[in-house]
C-alpha positions in Angstrom: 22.8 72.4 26.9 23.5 72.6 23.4 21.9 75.2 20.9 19.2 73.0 18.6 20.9 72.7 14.5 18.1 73.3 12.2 18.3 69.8 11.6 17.0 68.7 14.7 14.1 70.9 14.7 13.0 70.4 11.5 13.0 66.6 11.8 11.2 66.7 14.7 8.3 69.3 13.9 7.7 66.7 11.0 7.7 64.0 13.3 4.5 65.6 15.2 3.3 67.1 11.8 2.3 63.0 11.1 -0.1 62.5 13.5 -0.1 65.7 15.9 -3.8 66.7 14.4 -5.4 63.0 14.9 -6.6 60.6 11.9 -7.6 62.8 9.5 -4.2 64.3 8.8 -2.0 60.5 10.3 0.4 60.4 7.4 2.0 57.2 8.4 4.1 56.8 5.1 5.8 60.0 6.2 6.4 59.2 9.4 8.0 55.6 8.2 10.3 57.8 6.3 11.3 59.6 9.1 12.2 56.6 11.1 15.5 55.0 10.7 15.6 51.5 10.3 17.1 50.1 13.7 14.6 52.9 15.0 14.1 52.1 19.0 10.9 52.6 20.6 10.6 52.4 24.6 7.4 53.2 26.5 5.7 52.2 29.2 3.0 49.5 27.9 4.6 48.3 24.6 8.1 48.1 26.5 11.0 47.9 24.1 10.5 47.4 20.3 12.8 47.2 17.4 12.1 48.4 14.0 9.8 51.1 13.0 6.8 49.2 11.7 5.3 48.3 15.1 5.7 51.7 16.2 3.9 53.1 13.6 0.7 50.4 13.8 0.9 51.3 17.2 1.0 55.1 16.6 -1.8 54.5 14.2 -3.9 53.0 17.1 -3.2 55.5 19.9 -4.0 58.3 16.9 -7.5 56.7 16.3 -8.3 58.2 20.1 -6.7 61.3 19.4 -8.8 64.3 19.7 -6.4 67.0 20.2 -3.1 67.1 21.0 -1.3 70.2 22.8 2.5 71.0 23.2 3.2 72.2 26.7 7.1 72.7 26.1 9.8 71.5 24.0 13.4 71.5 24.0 16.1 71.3 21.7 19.9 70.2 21.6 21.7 68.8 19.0 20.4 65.5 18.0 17.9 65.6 21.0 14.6 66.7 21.5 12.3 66.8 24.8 8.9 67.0 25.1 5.2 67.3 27.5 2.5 67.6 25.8 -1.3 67.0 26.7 -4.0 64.8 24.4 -7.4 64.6 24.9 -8.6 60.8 23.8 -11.8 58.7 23.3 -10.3 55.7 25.0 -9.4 55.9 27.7 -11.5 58.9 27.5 -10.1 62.0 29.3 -7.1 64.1 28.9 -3.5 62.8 29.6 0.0 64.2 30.0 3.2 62.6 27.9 6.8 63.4 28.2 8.1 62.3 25.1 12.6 61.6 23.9 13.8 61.7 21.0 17.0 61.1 19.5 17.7 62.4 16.0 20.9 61.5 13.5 21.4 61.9 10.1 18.2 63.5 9.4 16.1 60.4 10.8 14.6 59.4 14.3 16.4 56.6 15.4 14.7 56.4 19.5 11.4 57.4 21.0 10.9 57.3 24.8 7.6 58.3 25.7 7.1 58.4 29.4 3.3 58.9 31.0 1.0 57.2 33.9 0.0 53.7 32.3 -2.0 53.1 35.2 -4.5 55.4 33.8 -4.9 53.3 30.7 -5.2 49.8 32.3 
């Protein structure tokens, strides 16, 4: 694996910096900075979307639930970042485990895969 370029870590610090600390602190014009414009989002109840804006509505909507969020690990390589991290929500209430992708170039987030059990929010 690759050793992380400042680059990639400080894009995707300020990534989570947008909505890490729930809806007091969501800074969604921020994060629509961040996101390139033929910015990919795959997950497992939205499926595949195109385009940052209905990533960021639907950010704004899981952030509502949001009342904390907790790295577990993160990694690092140039251009790509992995994540697990654990958030306690209102709805669904309970606490719930993601793995989250991304994949970073020219100083923007062009993909998000967010893996977790959808079953538990059905």
């Amino acid at each position: 694996m690759q050793v992380a370029n400042d680059s990639t870590t400080r894009i995707v610090r300020a990534y989570y910096d947008t909505w890490q600390n729930g809806m007091g602190s969501f800074d969604d014009g921020r994060l629509r900075e961040l996101l390139a414009p033929d910015f990919v989002y795959e997950g497992p109840i939205a499926g595949r979307r195109v385009g940052p804006e209905s990533f960021v509505i639907g950010l704004g909507r899981f952030v509502n639930t949001l009342k904390a969020m907790r790295m577990l690990q993160q990694l690092h390589a140039d251009g790509e970042s992995a994540a697990v991290y654990d958030c306690d929500l209102t709805s669904p209430a309970g606490t719930f485990r993601f793995a989250e992708f991304l994949r970073i170039e020219d100083d923007r987030v062009h993909e998000v895969k967010l893996v977790f059990d959808a079953t538990q929010f059905r």
